[in-house]
KOLNUNU-67638 format. One record per residue (C-alpha): residue in three letters; chain; x, y, z. Coordinates in steps of 0.02 Angstrom, whole numbers, plus 32768, in hexadecimal, padded with zeros to 4 digits. Layout:
! KOLNUNU-67638
> residu,chaine,xx,yy,zz
> ALA,A,X,Y,Z
...
***
This chain:
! KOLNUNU-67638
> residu,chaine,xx,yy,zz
> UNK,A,1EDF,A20E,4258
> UNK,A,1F6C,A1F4,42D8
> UNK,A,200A,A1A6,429C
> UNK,A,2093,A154,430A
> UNK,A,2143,A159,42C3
> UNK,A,21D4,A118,42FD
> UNK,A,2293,A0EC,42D4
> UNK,A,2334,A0BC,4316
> UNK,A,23E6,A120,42DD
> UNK,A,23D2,A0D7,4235
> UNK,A,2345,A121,4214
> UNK,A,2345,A1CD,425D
> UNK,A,233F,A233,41CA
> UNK,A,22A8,A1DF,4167
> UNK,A,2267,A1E1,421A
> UNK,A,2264,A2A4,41FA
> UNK,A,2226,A2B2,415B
> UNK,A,21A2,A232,4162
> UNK,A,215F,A29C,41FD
> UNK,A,2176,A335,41B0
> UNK,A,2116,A2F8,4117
> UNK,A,2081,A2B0,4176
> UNK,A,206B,A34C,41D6
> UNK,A,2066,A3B1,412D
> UNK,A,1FE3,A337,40F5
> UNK,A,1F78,A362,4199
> UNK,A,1F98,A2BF,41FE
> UNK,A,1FC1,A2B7,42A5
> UNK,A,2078,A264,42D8
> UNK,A,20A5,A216,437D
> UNK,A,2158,A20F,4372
> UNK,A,21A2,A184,43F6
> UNK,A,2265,A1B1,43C6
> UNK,A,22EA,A1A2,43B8
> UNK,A,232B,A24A,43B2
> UNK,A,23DE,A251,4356
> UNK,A,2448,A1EA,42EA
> UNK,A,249A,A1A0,4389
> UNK,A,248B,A0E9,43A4
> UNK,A,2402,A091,43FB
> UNK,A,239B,9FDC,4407
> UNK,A,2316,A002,4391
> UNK,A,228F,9F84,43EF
> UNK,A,227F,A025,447E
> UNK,A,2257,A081,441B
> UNK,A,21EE,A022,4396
> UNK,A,2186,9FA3,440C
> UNK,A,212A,A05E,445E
> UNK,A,210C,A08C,43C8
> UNK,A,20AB,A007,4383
> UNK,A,2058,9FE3,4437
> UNK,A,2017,A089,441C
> UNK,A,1FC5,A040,4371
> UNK,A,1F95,9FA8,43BB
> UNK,A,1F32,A00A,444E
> UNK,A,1ED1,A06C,43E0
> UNK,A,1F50,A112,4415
> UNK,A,1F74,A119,436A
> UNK,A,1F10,A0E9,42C8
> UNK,A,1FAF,A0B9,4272
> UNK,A,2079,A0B3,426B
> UNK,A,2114,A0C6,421E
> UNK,A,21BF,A086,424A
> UNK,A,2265,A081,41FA
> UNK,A,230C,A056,4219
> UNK,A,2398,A029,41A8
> UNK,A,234A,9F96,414C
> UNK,A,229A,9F95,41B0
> UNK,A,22A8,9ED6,41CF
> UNK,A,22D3,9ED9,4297
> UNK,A,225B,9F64,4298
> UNK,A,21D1,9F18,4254
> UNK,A,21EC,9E63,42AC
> UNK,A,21F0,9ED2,4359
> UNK,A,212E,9F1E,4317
> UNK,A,2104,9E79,42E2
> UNK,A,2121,9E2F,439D
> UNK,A,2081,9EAD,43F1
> UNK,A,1FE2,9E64,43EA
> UNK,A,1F5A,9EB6,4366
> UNK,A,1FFE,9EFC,430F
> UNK,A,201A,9EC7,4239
> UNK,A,20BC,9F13,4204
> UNK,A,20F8,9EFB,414E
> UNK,A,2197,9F2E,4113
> UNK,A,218E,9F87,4070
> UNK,A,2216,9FAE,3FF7
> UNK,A,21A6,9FF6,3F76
> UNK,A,210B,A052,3F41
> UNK,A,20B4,9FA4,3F11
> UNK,A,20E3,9F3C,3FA6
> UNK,A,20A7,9FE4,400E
> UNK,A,1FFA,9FCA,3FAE
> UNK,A,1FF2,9F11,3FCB
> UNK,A,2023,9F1F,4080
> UNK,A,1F76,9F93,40A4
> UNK,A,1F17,9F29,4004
> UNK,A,1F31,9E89,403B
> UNK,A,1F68,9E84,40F7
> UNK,A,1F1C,9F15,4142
> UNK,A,1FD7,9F48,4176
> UNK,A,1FAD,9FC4,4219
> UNK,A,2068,9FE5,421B
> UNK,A,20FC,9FFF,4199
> UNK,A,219E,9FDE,419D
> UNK,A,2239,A024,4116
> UNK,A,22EA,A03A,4125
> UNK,A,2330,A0D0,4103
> UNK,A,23CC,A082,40A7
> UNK,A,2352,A010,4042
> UNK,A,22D6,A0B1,3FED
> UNK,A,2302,A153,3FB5
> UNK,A,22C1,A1F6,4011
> UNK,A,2236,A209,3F83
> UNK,A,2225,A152,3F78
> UNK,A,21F5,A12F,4044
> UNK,A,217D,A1DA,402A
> UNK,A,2116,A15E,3FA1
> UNK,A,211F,A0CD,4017
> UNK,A,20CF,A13C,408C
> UNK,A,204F,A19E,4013
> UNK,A,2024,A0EF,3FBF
> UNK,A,1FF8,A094,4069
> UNK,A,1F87,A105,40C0
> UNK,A,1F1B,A12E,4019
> UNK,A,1F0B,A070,4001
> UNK,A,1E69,A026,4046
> UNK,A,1E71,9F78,4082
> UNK,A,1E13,9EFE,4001
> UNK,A,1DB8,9E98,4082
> UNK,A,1D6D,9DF8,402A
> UNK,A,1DFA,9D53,4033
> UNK,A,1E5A,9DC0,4082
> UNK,A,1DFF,9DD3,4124
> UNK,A,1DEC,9D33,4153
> UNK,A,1EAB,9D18,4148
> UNK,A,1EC1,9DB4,41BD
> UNK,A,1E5B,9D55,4232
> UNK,A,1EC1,9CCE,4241
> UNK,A,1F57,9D28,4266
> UNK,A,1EF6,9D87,42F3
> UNK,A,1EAB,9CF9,4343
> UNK,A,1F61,9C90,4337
> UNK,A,1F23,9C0B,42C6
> UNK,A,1FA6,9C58,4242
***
């Protein structure tokens, strides 16, 4: 499974780790940046990312940032794309669970290190419930939502 991942300054480091900690567990990362600590507009480097997702480049992805809100409303504005931001292991579950979340979004000053590893572990072993569910991600994918 190939993974995109992505993050601006504030969320370098998890950047790392989560990467590091995916390729440990076999999966494949696409990283799209940024590079450093140093500041940067998170949309260049989040929007590739989860166009990458979106085109069937990658299966699924990640992206962070201090809080993971501008983050995830910068996934949320590509086509096909259904970024949740999680805080927790639960909301992680629910994201996959309920809305088939293709893409993630954290902050790294929002989770702990071992906390944003759970988010991580939690979502991709999560299976998507299908059901009620489904017909509500149609709706959002054909706009009537």
């Amino acid at each position: 499974m190939k993974i995109a991942i992505a993050s601006d300054h504030a969320g370098f480091r998890y950047k790392v780790i989560v990467a590091a900690h995916l390729r440990s567990a076999g999966y494949e990362v696409v990283d799209f940046g940024t590079d450093s600590e140093a500041p940067v507009d998170y949309p260049d480097f989040i929007r590739p990312a989860a166009e990458s997702v979106a085109s069937g480049e990658a299966d699924l992805g990640i992206v962070l940032g201090g809080s993971g809100n501008g983050e995830a409303i910068v996934a949320n504005k590509v086509r096909g794309i259904r970024c949740a931001v999680c805080w927790n292991e639960e909301s992680a579950r629910l994201a996959k669970q309920h809305n088939n979340a293709n893409v993630i979004s954290f902050g790294e000053r929002m989770v702990s290190e071992n906390q944003a590893i759970l988010i991580v572990d939690t979502w991709l072993h999560t299976e998507f419930e299908g059901g009620r569910h489904q017909q509500r991600i149609e709706k959002i994918e054909s706009g009537d939502a």
